[in-house]
C-alpha positions in Angstrom: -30.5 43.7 -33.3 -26.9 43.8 -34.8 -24.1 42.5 -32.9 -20.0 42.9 -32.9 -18.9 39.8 -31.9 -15.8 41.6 -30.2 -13.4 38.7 -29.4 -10.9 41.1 -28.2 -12.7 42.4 -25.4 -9.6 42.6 -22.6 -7.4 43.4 -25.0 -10.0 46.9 -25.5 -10.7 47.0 -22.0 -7.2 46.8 -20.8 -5.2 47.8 -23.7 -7.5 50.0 -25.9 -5.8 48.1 -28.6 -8.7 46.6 -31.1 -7.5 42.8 -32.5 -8.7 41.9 -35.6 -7.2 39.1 -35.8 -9.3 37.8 -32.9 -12.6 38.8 -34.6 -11.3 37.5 -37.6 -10.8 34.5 -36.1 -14.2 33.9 -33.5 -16.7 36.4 -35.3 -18.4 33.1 -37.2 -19.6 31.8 -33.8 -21.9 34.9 -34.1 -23.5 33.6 -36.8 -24.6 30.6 -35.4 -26.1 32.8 -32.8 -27.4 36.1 -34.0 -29.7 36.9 -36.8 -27.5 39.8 -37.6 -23.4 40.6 -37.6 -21.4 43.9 -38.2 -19.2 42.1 -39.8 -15.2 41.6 -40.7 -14.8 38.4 -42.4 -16.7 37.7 -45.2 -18.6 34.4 -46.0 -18.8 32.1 -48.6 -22.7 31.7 -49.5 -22.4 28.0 -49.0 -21.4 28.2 -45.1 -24.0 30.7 -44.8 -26.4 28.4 -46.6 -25.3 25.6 -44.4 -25.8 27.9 -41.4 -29.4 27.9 -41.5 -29.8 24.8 -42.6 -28.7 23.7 -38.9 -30.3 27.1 -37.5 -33.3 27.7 -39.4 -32.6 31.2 -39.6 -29.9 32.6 -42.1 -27.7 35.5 -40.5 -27.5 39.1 -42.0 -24.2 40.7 -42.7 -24.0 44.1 -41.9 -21.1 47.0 -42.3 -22.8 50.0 -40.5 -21.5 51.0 -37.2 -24.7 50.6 -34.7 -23.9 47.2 -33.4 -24.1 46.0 -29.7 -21.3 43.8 -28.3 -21.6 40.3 -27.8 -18.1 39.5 -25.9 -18.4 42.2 -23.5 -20.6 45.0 -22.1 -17.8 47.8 -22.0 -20.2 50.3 -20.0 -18.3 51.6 -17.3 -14.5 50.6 -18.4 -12.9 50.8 -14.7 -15.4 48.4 -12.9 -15.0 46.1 -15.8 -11.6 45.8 -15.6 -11.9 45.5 -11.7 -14.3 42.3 -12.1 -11.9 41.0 -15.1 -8.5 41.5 -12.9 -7.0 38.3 -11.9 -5.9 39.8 -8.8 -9.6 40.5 -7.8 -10.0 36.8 -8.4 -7.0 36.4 -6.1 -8.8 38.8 -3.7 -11.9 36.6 -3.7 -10.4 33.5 -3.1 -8.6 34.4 -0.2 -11.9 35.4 1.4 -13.0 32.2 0.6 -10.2 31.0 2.7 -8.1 29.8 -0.4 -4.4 30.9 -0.7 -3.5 29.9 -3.9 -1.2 32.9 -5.3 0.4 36.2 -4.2 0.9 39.2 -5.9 4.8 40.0 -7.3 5.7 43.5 -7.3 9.0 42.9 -8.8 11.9 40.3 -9.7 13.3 40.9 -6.6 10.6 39.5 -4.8 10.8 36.3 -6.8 13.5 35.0 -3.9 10.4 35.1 -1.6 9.2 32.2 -3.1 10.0 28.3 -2.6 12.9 27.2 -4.4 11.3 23.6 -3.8 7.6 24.5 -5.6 6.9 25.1 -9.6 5.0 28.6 -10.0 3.0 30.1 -12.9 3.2 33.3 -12.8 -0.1 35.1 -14.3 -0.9 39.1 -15.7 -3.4 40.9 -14.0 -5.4 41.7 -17.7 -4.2 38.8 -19.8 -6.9 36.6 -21.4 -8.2 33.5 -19.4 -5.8 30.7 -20.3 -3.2 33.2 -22.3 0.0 35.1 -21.1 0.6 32.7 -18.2 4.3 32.6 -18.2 7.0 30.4 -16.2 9.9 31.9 -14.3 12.4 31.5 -17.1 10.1 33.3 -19.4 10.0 36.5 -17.3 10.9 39.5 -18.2 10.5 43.4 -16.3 8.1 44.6 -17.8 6.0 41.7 -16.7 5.5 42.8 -13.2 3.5 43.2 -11.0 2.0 39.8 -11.7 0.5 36.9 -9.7 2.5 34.3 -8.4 0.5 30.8 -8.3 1.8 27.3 -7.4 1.3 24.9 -10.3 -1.0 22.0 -9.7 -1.6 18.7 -11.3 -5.3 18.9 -12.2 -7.5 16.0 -12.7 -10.8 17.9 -14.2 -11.3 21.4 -15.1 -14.6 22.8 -15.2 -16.5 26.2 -15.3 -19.5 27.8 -13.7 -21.5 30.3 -16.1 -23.9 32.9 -14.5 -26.2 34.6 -16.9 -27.1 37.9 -16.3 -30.6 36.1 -15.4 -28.5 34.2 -12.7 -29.2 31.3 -13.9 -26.0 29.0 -13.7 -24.5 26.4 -16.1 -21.9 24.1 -14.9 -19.5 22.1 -17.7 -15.9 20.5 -18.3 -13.5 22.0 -20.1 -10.6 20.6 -21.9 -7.2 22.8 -21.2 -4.2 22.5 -23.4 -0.7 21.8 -22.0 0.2 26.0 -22.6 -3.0 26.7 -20.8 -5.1 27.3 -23.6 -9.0 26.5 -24.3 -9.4 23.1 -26.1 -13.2 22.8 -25.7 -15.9 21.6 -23.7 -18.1 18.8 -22.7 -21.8 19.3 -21.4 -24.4 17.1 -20.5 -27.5 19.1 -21.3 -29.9 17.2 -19.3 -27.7 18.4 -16.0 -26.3 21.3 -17.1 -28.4 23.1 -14.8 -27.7 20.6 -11.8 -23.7 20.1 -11.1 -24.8 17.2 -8.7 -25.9 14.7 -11.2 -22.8 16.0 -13.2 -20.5 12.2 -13.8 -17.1 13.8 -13.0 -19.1 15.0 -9.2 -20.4 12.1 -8.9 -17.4 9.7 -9.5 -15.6 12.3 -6.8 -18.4 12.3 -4.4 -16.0 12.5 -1.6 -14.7 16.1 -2.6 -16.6 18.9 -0.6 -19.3 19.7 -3.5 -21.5 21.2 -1.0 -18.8 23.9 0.2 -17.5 25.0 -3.7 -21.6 25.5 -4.2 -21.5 27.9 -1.1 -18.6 29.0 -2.3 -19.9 29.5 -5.6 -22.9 32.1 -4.2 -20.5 34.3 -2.5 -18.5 34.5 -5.3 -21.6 35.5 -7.3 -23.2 38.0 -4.6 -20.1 39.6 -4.5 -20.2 40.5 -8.4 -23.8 41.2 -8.5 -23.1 43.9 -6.2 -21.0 45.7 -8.9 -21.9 44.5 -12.1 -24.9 42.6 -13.7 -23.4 41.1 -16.9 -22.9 37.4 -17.4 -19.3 36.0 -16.3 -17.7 32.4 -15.6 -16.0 31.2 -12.6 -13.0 28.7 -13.8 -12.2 25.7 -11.5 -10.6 22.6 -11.0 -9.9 19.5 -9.3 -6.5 18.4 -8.0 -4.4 16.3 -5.7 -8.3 15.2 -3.9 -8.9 18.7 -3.4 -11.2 21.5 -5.4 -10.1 24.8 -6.4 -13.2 26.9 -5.9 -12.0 29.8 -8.2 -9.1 29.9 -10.7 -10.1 33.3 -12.1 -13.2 35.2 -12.8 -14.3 36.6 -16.6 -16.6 38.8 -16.5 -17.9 38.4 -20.1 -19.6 36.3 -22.4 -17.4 33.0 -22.6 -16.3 30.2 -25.3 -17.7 27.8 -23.0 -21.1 29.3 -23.2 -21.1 30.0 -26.5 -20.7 26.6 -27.0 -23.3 25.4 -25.0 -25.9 28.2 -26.4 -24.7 27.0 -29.9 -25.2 23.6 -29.1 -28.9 23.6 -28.0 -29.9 25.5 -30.8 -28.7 22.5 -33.1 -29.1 19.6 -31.5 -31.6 17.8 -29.4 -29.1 15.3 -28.1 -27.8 14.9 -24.5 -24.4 15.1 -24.9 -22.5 17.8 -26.4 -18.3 18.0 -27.4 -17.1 21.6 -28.3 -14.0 21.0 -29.8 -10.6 23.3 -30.9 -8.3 21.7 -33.2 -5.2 22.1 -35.4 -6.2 22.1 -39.4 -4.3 19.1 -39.9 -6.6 17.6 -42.7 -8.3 19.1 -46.0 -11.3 21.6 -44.9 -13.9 19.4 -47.5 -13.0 16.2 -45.7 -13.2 17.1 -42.5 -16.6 18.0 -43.1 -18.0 15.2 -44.6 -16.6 12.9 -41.4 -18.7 15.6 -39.9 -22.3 14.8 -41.6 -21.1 11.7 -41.6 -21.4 11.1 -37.8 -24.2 13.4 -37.4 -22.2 16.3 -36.3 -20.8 20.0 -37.5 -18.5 21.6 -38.3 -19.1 25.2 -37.5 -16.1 26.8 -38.5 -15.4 28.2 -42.3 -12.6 27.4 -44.3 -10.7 31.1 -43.7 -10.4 29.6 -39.6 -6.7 29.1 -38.7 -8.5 26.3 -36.7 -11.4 23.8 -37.0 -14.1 24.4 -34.2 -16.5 20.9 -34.2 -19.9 19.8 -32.3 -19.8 16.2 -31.5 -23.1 15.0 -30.8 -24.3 11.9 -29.4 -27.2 10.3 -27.0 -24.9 8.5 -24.9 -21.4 8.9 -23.6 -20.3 5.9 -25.2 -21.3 6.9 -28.8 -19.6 10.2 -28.3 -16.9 8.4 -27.2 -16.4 6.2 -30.3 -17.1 9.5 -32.5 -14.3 10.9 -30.6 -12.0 8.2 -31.8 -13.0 7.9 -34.9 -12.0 11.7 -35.4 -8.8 10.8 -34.1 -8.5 8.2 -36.7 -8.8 10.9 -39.3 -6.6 13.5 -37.6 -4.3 10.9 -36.8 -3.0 12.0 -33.7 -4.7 11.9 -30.1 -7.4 14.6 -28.9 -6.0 13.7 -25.5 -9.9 14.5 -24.8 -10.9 12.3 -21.1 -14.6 12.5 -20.9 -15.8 12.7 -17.3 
């Protein structure tokens, strides 16, 4: 089976504009994956090589055009973009009984908000943790948009259903900007958000009622679509955001976690995005040199790592170590 790792799936599925740029960028996480890729980029034989050493298996590159996506189902274009919309995550959550946001039509309707509150405004179709936009950033041809109150948040974490609905719960590591830095899963309760360390150090938080909340959330998409999709979360001010936004598609986050069971046996698992600050070569030798991979190429504009460790305390050094090499902070807390 050959696959298109289409990275750019809202951007077809809202936009019908193709990025590739974005497969450019994420088709390589294919690789890791799949034993065959339509591809785009091309590979050195050495990263391929280096591929199944970690793998077993050494991926195929293919340029004919029967390929299945991998991102995205893109079936039946309008449902998809109603389970993608933000605002039907906005619709969701207030039958949940959580009123986070409200829909702007139109500047105008900016003066209905608090002039004492700090809003992110959000696009319908934008890509989870992209085009979120503060009020000086605005422009017309922004609206409509969603209107949410910005929170300080403590942990950020995702629930993956598979289309087997079978779930997968994990941290997440969101930049400043709102952009995906990486994840953090603990495979032996990946299954079990209960035994999870940042649940159980906030074991006062109503766990019991974001798992209820967590069902409806996925009866109501079952009854429309049976394609994998995450529900984004978080903690703040000692309260829990059941949903931040639904995406109905295949994820980073459980990429991640797919990738990192099929190359390690450890526990505990660091999916990391960072800046190419240091000479491709060297970061991969402090790579093998702490048992852990790099699984980007040298064509990446950024470096994509698996830290690996059995405990949370040699991940942790590993962590700082990397830092040392980078030398700059990961800003990376480790619940």
């Amino acid at each position: 089976m050959t696959i298109i790792v289409n990275t750019d799936y809202e951007s077809v599925l809202f936009h019908n504009r193709p990025s590739l740029k974005m497969r450019r960028e994420l088709e390589f996480l294919g690789l890791w994956l799949s034993d065959s890729i339509q591809n785009v980029q091309e590979y050195e034989s050495s990263y391929l090589q280096r591929i199944a050493r970690y793998t077993g298996k050494h991926p195929q590159l293919v340029k004919h055009d029967k390929a299945i996506n991998w991102w995205g189902e893109l079936k039946n274009i309008e449902n998809e973009q109603y389970l993608n919309s933000k605002e039907t995550s906005l619709k969701i959550s207030e039958q949940l009984g959580e009123y986070f946001g409200t829909v702007i039509k139109n500047s105008s309707e900016l003066n209905s908000l608090s002039q004492e509150r700090t809003y992110l405004f959000k696009s319908f179709s934008g890509v989870s943790g992209k085009g979120h936009k503060f009020v000086s950033q605005l422009k017309e041809t922004d609206f409509p948009l969603i209107a949410e109150e910005l929170h300080m948040r403590e942990v950020d974490f995702s629930t993956y259903c598979s289309s087997e609905n079978e779930c997968y719960f994990y941290q997440n590591f969101i930049s400043p900007q709102f952009g995906y830095k990486g994840s953090f899963f603990d495979l032996e309760n990946s299954n079990d958000l209960m035994n999870l360390d940042f649940v159980k150090k906030r074991s006062d938080l109503p766990w019991v009622k974001y798992l209820a909340n967590i069902e409806r959330i996925i009866s109501f998409i079952r009854e429309r679509g049976t394609h994998g999709f995450s529900i984004d979360s978080y903690v703040y001010d000692n309260k829990i955001r059941s949903l931040c936004e639904i995406n109905y598609r295949r994820t980073m986050g459980i990429t991640a976690l797919e990738i990192a069971k099929a190359i390690s046996p450890l526990r505990f698992q660091l999916f990391l995005i960072i800046k190419n600050t240091v000479n491709y070569n060297e970061l991969l030798s402090f790579c093998e040199s702490i048992d852990s991979v790099l699984l980007s190429h040298h064509k990446n504009l950024f470096s994509y790592l698996l830290i690996s460790a059995d405990n949370k305390e040699s991940l942790s050094e590993k962590v700082k170590s990397l830092e040392l090499i980078l030398s700059n902070s990961l800003a990376i807390d480790i619940e």
